[in-house]
C-alpha positions as CSV (number, residue, x, y, z in Angstrom):
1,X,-12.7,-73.2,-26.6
2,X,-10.4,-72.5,-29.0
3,X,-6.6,-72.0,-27.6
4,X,-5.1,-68.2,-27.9
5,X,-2.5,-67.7,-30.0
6,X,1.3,-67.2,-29.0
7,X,1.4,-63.4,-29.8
8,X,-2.0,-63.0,-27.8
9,X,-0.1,-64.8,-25.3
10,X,3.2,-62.4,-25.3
11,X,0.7,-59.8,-25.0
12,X,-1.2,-60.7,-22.0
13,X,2.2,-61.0,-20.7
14,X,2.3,-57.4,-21.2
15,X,-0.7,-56.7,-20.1
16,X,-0.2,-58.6,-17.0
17,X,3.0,-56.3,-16.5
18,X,2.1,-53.2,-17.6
19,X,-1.2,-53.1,-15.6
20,X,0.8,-53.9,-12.4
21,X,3.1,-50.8,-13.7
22,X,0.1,-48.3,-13.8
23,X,-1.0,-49.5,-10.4
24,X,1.9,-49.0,-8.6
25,X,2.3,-45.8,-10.0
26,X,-1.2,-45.1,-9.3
27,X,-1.1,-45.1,-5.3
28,X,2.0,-43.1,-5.5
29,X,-0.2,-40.1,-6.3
30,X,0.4,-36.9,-5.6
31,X,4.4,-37.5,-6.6
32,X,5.8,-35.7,-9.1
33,X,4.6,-37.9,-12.5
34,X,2.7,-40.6,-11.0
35,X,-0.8,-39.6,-12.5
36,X,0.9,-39.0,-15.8
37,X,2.7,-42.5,-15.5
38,X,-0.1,-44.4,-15.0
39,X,-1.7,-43.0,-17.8
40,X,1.8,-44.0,-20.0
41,X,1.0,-47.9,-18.9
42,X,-2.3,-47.7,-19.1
43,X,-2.2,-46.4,-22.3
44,X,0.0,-49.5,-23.5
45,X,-2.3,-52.3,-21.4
46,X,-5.2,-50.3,-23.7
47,X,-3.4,-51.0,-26.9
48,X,-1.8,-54.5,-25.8
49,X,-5.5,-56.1,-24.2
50,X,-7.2,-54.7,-27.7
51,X,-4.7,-56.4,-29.8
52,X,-5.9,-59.3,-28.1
53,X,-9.1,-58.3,-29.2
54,X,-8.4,-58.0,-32.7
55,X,-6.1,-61.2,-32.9
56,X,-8.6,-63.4,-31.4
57,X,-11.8,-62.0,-34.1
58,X,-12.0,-63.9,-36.8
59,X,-13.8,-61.4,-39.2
60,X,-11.9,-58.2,-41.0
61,X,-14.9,-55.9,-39.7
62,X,-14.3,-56.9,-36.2
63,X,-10.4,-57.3,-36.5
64,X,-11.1,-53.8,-38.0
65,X,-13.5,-52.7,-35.3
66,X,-10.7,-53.4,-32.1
67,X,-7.9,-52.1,-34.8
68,X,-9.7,-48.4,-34.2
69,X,-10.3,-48.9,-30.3
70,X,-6.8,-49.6,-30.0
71,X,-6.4,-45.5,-31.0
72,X,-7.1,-44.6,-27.6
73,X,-4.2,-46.4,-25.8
74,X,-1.7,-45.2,-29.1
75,X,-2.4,-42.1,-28.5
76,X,-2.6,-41.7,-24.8
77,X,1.1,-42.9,-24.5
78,X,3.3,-40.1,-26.0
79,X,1.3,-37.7,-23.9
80,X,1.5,-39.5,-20.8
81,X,5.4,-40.0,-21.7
82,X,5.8,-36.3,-22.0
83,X,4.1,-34.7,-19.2
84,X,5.5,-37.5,-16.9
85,X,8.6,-36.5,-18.2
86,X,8.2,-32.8,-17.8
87,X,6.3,-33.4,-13.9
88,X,9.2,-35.7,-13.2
89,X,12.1,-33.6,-13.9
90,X,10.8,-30.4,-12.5
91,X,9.1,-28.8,-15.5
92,X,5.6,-29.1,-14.0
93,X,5.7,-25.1,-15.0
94,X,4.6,-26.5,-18.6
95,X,2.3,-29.1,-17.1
96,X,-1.0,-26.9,-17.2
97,X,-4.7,-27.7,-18.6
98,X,-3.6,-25.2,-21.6
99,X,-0.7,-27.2,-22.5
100,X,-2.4,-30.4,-21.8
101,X,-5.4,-29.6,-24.3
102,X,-2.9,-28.5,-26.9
103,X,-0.8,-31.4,-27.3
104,X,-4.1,-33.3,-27.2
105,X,-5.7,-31.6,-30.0
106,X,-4.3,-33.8,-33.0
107,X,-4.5,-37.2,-31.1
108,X,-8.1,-36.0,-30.4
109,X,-8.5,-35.6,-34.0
110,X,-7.1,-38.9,-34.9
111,X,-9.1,-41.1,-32.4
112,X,-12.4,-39.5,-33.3
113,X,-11.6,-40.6,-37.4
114,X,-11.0,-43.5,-36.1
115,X,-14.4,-43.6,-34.0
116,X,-16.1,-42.4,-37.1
117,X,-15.0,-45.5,-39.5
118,X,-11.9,-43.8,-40.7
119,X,-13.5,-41.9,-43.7
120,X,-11.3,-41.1,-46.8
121,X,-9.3,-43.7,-45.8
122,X,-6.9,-41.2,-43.3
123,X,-5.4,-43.9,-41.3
124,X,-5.5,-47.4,-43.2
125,X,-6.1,-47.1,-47.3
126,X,-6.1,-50.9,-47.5
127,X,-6.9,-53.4,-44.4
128,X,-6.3,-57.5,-45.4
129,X,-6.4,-60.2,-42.8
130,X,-3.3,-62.1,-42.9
131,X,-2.7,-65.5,-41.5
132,X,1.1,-66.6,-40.0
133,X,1.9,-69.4,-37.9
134,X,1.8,-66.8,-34.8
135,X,-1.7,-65.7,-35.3
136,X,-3.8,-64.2,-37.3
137,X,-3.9,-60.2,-37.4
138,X,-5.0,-57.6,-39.7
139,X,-2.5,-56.3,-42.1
140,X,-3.2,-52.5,-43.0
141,X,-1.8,-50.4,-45.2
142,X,-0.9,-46.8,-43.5
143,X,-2.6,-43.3,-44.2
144,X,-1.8,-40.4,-44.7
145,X,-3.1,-39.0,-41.1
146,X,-1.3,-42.5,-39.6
147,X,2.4,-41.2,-40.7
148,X,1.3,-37.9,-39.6
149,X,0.1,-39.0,-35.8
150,X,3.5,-41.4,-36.0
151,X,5.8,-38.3,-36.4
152,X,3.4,-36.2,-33.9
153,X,4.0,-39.2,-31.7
154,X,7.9,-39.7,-32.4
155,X,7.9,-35.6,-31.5
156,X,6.7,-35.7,-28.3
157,X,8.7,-38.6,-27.6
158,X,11.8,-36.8,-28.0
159,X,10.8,-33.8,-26.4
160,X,10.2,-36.0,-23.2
161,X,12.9,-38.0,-23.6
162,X,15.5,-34.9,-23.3
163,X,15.0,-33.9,-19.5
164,X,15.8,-37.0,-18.9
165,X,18.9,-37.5,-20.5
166,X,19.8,-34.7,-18.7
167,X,19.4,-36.8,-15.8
168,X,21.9,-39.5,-17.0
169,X,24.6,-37.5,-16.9
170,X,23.6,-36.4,-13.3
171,X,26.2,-37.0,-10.3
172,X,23.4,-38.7,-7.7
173,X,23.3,-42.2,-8.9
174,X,19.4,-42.7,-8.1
175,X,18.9,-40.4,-10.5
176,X,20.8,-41.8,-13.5
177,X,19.5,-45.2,-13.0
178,X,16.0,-43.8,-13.4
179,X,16.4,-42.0,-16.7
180,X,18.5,-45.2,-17.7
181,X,15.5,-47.5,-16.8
182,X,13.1,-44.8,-17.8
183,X,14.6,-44.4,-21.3
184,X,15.1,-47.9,-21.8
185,X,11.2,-48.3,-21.1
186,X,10.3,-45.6,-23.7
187,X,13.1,-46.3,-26.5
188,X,12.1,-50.3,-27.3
189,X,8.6,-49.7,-28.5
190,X,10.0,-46.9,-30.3
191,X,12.4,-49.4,-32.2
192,X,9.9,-52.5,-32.7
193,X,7.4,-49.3,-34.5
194,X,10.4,-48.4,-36.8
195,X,11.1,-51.8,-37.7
196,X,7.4,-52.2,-38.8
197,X,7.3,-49.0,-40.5
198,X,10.9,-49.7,-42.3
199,X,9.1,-53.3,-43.2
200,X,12.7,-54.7,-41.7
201,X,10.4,-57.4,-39.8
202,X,10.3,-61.2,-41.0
203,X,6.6,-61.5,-40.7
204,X,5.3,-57.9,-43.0
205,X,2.4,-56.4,-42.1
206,X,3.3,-57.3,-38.2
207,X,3.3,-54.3,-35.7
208,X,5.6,-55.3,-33.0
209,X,5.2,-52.5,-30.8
210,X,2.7,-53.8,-28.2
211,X,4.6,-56.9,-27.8
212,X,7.4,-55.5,-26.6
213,X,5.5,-53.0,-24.2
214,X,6.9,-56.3,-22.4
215,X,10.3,-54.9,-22.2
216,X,8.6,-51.3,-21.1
217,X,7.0,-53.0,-18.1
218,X,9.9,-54.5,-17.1
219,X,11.7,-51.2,-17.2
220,X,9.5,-49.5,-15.4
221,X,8.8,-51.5,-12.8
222,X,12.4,-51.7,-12.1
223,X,12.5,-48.0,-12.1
224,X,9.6,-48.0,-9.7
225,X,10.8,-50.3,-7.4
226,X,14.6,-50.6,-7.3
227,X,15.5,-46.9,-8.4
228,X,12.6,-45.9,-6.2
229,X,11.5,-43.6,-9.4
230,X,8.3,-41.7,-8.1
231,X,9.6,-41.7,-4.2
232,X,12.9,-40.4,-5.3
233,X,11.8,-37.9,-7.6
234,X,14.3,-34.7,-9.2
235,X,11.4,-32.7,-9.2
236,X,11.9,-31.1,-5.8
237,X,15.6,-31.1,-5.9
238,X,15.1,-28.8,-9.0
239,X,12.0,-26.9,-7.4
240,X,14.6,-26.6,-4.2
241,X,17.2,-24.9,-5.9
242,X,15.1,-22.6,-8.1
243,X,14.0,-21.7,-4.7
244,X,17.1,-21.1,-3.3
245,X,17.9,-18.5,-6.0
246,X,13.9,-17.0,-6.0
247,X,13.8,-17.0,-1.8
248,X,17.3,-15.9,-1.0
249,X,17.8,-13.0,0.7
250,X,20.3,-11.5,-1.0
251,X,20.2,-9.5,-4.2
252,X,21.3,-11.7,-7.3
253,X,21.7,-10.7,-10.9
254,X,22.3,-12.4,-13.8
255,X,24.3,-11.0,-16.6
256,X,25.1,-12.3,-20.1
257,X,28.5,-12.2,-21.5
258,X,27.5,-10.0,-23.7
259,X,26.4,-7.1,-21.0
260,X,22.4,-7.9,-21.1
261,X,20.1,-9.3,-17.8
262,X,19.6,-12.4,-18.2
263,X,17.7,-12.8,-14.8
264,X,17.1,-11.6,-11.4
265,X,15.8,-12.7,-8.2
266,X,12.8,-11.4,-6.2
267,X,15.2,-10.0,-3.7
268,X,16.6,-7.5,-6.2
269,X,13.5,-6.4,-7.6
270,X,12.0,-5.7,-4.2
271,X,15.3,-4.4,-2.6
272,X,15.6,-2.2,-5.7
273,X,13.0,-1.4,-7.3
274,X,13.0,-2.9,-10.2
275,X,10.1,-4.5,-12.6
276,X,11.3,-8.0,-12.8
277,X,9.9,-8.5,-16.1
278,X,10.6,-5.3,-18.0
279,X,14.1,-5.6,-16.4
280,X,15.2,-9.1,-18.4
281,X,16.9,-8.1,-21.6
282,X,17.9,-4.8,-21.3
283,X,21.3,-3.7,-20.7
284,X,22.7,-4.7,-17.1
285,X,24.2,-1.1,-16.7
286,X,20.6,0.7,-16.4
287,X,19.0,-2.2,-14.2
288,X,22.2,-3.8,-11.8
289,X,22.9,-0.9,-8.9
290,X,26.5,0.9,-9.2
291,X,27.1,-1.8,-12.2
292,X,30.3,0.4,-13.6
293,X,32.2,-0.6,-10.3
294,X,30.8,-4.2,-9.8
295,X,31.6,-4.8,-12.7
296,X,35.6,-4.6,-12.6
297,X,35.5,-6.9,-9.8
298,X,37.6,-10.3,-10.0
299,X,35.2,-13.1,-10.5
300,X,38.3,-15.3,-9.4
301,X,38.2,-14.6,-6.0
302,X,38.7,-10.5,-5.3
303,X,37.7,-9.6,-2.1
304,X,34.6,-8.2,-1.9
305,X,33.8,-4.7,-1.3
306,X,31.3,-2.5,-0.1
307,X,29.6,-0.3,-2.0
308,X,26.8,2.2,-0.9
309,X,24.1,1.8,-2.8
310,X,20.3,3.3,-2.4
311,X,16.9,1.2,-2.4
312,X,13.9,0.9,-1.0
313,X,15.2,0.8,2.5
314,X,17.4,3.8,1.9
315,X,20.9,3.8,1.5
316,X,22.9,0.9,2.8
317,X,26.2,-0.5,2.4
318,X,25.9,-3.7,0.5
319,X,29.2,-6.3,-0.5
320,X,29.1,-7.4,-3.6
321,X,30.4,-10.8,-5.8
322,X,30.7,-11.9,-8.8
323,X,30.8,-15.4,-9.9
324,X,31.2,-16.7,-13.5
325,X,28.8,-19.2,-14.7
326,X,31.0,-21.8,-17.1
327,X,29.6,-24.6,-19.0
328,X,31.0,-27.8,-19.9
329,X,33.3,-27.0,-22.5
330,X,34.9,-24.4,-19.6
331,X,33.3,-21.3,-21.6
332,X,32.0,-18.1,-19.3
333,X,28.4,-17.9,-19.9
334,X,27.2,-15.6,-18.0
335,X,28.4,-14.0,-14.7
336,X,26.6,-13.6,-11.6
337,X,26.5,-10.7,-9.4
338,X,25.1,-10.6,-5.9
339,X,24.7,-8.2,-2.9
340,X,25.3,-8.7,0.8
341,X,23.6,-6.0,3.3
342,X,26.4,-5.5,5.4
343,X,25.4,-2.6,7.2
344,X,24.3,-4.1,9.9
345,X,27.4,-5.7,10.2
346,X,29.3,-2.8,9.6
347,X,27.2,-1.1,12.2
348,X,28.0,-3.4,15.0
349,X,31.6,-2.9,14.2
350,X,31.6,0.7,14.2
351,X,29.4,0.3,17.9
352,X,32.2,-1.8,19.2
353,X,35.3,-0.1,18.1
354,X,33.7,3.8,19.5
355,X,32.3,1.3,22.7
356,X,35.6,-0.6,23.6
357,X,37.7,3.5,22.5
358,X,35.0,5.1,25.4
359,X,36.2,2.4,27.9
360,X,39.4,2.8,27.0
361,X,40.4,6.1,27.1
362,X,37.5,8.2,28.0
363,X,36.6,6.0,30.9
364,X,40.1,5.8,32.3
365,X,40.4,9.6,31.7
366,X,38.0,10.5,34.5
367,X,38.8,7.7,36.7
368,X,42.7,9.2,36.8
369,X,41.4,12.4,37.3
370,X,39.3,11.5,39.9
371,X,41.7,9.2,42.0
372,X,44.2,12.5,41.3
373,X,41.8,14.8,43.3
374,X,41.1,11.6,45.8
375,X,44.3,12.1,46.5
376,X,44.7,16.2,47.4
377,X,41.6,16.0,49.4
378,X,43.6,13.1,51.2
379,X,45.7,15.8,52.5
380,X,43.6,18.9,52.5
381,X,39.6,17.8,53.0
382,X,38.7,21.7,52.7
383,X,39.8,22.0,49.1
384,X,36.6,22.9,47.6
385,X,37.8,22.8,43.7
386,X,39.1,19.0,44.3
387,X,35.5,18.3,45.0
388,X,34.0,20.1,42.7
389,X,36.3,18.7,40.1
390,X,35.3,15.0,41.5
391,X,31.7,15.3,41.6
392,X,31.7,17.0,37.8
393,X,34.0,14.2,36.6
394,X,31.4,11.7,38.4
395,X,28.2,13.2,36.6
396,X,30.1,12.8,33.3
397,X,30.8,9.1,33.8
398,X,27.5,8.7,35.1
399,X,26.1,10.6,31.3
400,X,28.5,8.7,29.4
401,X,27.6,5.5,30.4
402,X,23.7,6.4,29.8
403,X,24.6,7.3,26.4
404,X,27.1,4.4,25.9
405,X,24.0,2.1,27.0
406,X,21.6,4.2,24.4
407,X,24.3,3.8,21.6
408,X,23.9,-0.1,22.7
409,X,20.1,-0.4,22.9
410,X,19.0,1.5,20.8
411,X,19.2,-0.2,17.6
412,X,18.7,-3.5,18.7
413,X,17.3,-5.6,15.7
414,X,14.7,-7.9,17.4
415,X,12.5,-4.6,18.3
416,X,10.0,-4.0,15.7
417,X,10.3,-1.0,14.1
418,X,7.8,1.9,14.8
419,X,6.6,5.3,13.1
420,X,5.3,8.9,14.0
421,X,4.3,11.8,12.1
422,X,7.2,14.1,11.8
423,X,5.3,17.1,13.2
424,X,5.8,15.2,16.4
425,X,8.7,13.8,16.1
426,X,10.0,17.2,15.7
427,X,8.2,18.6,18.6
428,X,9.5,15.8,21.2
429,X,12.9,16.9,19.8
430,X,12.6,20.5,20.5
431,X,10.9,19.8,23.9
432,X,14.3,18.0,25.2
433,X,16.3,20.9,23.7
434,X,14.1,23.5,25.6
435,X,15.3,21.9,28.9
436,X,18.2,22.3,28.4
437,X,18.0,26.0,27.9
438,X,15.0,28.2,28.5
439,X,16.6,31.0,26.8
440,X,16.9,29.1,23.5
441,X,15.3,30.1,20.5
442,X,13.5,28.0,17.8
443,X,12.2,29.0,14.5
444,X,10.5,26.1,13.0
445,X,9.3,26.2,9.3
446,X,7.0,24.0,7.4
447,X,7.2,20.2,8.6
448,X,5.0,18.2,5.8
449,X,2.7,15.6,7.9
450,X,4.7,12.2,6.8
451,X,5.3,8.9,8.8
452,X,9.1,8.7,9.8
453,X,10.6,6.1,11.7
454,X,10.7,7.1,15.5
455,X,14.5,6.6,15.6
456,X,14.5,9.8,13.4
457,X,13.7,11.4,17.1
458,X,17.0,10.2,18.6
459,X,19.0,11.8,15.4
460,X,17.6,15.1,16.1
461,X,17.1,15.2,19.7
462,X,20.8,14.7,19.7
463,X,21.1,17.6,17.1
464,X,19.0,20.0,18.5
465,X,20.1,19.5,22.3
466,X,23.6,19.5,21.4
467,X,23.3,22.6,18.8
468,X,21.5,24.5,22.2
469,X,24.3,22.7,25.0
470,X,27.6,23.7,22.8
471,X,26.7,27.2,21.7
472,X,28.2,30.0,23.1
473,X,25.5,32.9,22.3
474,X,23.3,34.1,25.5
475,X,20.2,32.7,23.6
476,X,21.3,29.9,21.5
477,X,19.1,30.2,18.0
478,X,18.2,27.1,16.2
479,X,15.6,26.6,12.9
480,X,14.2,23.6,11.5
481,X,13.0,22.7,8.0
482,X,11.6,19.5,6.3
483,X,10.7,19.2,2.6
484,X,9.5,15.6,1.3
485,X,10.5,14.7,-2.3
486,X,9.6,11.6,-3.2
487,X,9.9,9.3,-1.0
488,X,12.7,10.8,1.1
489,X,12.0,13.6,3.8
490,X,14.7,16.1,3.7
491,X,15.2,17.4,7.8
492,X,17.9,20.4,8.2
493,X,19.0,21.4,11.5
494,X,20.6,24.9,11.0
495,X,22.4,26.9,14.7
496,X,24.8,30.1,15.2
497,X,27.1,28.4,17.0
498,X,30.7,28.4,16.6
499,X,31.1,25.1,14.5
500,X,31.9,21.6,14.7
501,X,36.0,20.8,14.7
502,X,37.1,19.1,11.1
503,X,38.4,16.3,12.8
504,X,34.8,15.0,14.0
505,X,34.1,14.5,10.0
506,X,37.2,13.0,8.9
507,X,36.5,10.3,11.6
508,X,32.9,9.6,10.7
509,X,34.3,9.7,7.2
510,X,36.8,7.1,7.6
511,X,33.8,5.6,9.3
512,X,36.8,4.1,12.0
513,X,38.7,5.3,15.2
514,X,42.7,4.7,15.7
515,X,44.1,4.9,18.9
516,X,45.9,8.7,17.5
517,X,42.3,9.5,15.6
518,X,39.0,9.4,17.1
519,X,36.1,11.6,18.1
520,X,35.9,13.6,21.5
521,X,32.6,11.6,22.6
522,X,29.8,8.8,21.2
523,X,27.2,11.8,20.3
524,X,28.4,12.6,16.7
525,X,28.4,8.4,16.4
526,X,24.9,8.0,17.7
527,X,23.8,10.9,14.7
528,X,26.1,8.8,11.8
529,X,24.7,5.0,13.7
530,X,20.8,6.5,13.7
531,X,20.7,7.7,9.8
532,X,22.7,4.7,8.7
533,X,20.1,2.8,10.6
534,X,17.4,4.5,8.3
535,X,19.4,3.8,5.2
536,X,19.5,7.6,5.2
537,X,22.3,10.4,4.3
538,X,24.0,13.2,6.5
539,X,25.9,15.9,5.4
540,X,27.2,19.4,7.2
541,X,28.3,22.1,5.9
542,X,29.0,25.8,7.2
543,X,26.4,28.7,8.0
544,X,27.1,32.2,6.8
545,X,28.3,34.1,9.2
546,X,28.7,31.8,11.6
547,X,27.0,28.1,13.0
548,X,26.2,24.5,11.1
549,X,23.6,23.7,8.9
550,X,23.6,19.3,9.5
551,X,20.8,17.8,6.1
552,X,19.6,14.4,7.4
553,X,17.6,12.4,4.4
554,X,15.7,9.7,5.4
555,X,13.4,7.8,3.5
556,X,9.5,8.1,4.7
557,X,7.7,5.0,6.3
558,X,5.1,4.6,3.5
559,X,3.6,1.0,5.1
560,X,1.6,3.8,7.6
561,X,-0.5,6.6,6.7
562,X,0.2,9.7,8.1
563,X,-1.9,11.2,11.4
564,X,-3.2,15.1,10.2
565,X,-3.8,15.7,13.5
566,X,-0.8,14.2,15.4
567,X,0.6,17.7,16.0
568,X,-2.6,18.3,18.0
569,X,-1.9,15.1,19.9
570,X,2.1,15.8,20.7
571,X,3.3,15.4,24.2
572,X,5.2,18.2,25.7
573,X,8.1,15.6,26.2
574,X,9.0,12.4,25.0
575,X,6.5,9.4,25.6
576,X,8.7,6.3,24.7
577,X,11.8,6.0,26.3
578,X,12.7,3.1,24.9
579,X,12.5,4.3,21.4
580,X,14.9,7.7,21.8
581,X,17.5,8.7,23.6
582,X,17.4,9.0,27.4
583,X,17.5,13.3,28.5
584,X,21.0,12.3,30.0
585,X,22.4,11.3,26.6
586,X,22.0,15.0,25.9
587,X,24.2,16.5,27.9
588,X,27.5,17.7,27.2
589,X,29.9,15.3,26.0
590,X,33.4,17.6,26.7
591,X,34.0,15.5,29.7
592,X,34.1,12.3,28.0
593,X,37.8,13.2,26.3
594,X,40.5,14.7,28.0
595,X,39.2,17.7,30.0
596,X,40.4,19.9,28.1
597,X,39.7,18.6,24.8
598,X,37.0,19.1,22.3
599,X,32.9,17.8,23.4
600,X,30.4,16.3,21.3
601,X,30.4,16.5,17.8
602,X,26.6,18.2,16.6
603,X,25.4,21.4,15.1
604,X,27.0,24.5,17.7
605,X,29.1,22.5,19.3
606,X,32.3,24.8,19.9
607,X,35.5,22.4,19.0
């Protein structure tokens, strides 16, 4: 048996390594690149064992016959390198059946010429064997379709090879000793095949490339094993932080310097509205919420503010940031704007400051004055008015801390949200107001048949009771109207009663107390806390000739169809305590100040 010659030795050396490459690469399927790895080596173990082939033949129509099987390994090995390239740095996006049959389409083209004989001469015009004191191989002359699949092949190289250099660059040191190893393994085959086409080799006619798939093997298999290169991927790091940005729960936008959207995450198109794809591109200042005042804000560290702006949810309060995106060179590319729903936040704050004010002052108020008329029945039991006074200022406590526990409870955020028709909402309303005052007159107009959330029932329970509870007429008169327009309900709660005192609104505008300015009780505050909870509006204004007209918009609870005949249904009172405000909360609030001072802020309420 005939000895093989020394470059059919250096490439079963190749093969040897190579094959081990793919194998290893092989089991660690599903990783990010493995499959498309493995077909890389195999690719080159295809081209190196056929070389073999063709170097061991001793005829030119077999030398020729392994020169075309070796096609199917040269061509297989940009694509692999490619979509390894694109699955291993993240970019599996592009790594699709489409994309995969695309790039295939001309090395398709080119293997089956070469299955077919090569006709017209596209790959080789001229094929000679040549004899050299390494061996003998076939010495062709290239094609026209063989410089054509060569810069096809030198193409996708590149194109693979620029994720990756990304990666060099990177600060985790894993990752730049795989794209080091990695390049390495993919740039000296690229050499030893410009060498042979630039006929700079010693031996012409010699294609050097699968002899030095040697070098590519090693690479890899360093990669693979001391770089950890398919264990240790970038894939999910990238996949992770696109995430981040896609899953986050706050609103992000992201504008160019030159005023377009250049992105947006899902938050913002559900929490606004917005067609994510017909948003990118157009000017930020019809797509980013309130973007004339987020706008001026400092990216360099301005405090944030909060800005009411209206979405799905309603109208909430929402902090917003800006960040400048800088390359490199220390340029501003783009800036980044994001909201943070602070409302509930807010919320809370507002709860505690009113809260910790009721203890305070209120609380201490009646205790004072009830220890005060302690003390004259201490030395006169028969004083009738000492008792009285005493067992009034006792109920008040006793209603003030039912509605300081409501104002606590009742938007507590781990209870899941529930809806009712309005009709009935607007009954159960009524039907606490009606208790309080048989004499009371209601006038209600149309109510549209739309699901509201069932804390809508607290805000006007506490309207309507307290426009009934503060009015001064012998027959208190109260109307209600609703109108839907879009997807807001529109409630108004109009009374004849003598007004609510200006200093109630310029607290709940301030949206604050101060020891010198605060409301008289926590009834107004449990109106402002329930329509805020909506992500709804309030608004008051003054009824000709006398009384309060109070708008509350809220927007309707489209997730559940209304009930047509829920009206039929209504109770004659309230059927879920835990959902409104207790009867007690109600009452009047004029004890909760000083006894002489103004009661609850609502529709009638005389200040």
């Amino acid at each position: 048996m005939a000895a093989l010659s020394p470059l059919s030795v250096a490439l079963l050396v190749a093969v040897t390594v190579g094959l081990s490459g793919a194998i290893l690469a092989w089991r660690e399927r599903p990783e990010p690149g493995a499959t498309w790895l493995a077909v890389l080596l195999a690719g080159q173990v295809w081209w190196a064992t056929f070389l073999v082939f063709e170097l061991e033949a001793t005829t030119l129509p077999a030398k020729a016959l392994w020169y075309d099987v070796q096609w199917v390994g040269v061509v297989a090995i940009p694509i692999g390198w490619l979509f390894f390239a694109l699955a291993y740095t993240g970019y599996d996006r592009y790594v699709t059946p489409f994309s995969v049959a695309l790039v295939s389409l001309l090395p398709a083209a080119t293997v089956a010429v070469a299955a077919a004989g090569d006709p017209g001469n596209l790959l080789a015009v001229d094929r000679v064997v040549r004899e050299t004191a390494v061996g003998t191989f076939l010495d062709v002359v290239p094609g026209p379709l063989y410089y054509v699949i060569a810069g096809y092949t030198y193409l996708l190289g590149v194109a693979g090879s620029v994720p990756l250099v990304q990666l060099i660059r990177d600060d985790a040191q894993p990752f730049r000793g795989q794209s080091a190893a990695l390049l390495v393994g993919t740039a000296a085959p690229w050499a030893g095949n410009l060498a042979y086409l630039s006929g700079a080799l010693p031996i012409p006619g010699l294609d050097p490339t699968p002899l030095v798939f040697v070098v590519s093997g090693v690479a890899y298999l360093l990669a693979l094993s001391r770089f950890r290169l398919l264990t240790l991927a970038p894939a999910p790091r990238r996949r992770a932080r696109q995430l981040v940005f896609e899953q986050l729960h706050d609103p992000v936008f992201v504008v160019g310097t030159e005023g377009l959207l250049v992105d947006l995450n899902e938050s913002a198109a559900e929490t606004f509205g917005t067609d994510r794809h017909a948003a990118i591109g157009r000017s930020a200042a019809a797509v980013v919420p309130r973007y004339d005042a987020v706008s001026d804000l400092d990216a360099d560290g301005e405090k944030p503010r909060a800005i009411p702006i209206v979405g799905r949810d309603g109208q909430r309060p929402y902090e917003a940031t800006v960040r400048d995106v800088v390359d490199d060179h220390d340029r501003t590319t783009a800036r980044v704007i994001s909201f943070h729903d602070v409302g509930a936040y807010l919320g809370q704050q507002q709860r505690l400051n009113v809260l910790n004010r009721v203890f305070r002052h209120d609380v201490r108020t009646e205790t004072n004055l009830i220890q005060g008329y302690a003390e004259q029945l201490r030395s006169d039991p028969t004083d009738e008015r000492a008792l009285s006074v005493i067992e009034k200022s006792a109920d008040r406590m006793l209603e003030l801390s039912e509605r300081t526990r409501t104002a606590g409870e009742l938007f507590d955020p781990t209870e899941e949200p529930e809806s009712a028709p309005l009709p009935r909402v607007v009954d159960e309303a009524v039907a606490d107001a009606r208790s309080i005052d048989s004499d009371a007159r209601f006038d209600i107009g149309e109510i549209p048949c739309v699901s509201v959330p069932i804390v809508l029932r607290v805000v006007l329970e506490n309207l309507c009771s307290n426009a009934v509870r503060h009015n001064d007429a012998d027959a208190p008169w109260v109307r209600i109207d609703a109108a839907v327009e879009g997807d807001w309900v529109e409630v108004t709660v109009a009374d004849d009663g003598p007004g609510i005192d200006p200093a109630e609104y310029d607290v709940l505008n301030r949206g604050s107390e101060t020891p010198l300015r605060h409301g008289s009780g926590i009834g107004l505050w449990i109106v402002k806390w329930g329509v805020d909870h909506l992500g709804g509006r309030i608004s008051f204004a003054e009824r000709e000739p006398r009384g309060t007209v109070v708008t509350v918009s809220v927007p309707v609870d489209r997730s559940r169809p209304s009930d047509p005949g829920a009206e039929d249904d209504a109770p004659d009172s309230p059927v879920d305590e835990s959902a409104s405000v207790d009867e007690s909360a109600s009452v009047d609030e004029s004890a909760s100040g000083d006894e002489t001072g103004p009661s609850d802020a609502a529709p009638g309420a005389g200040r």
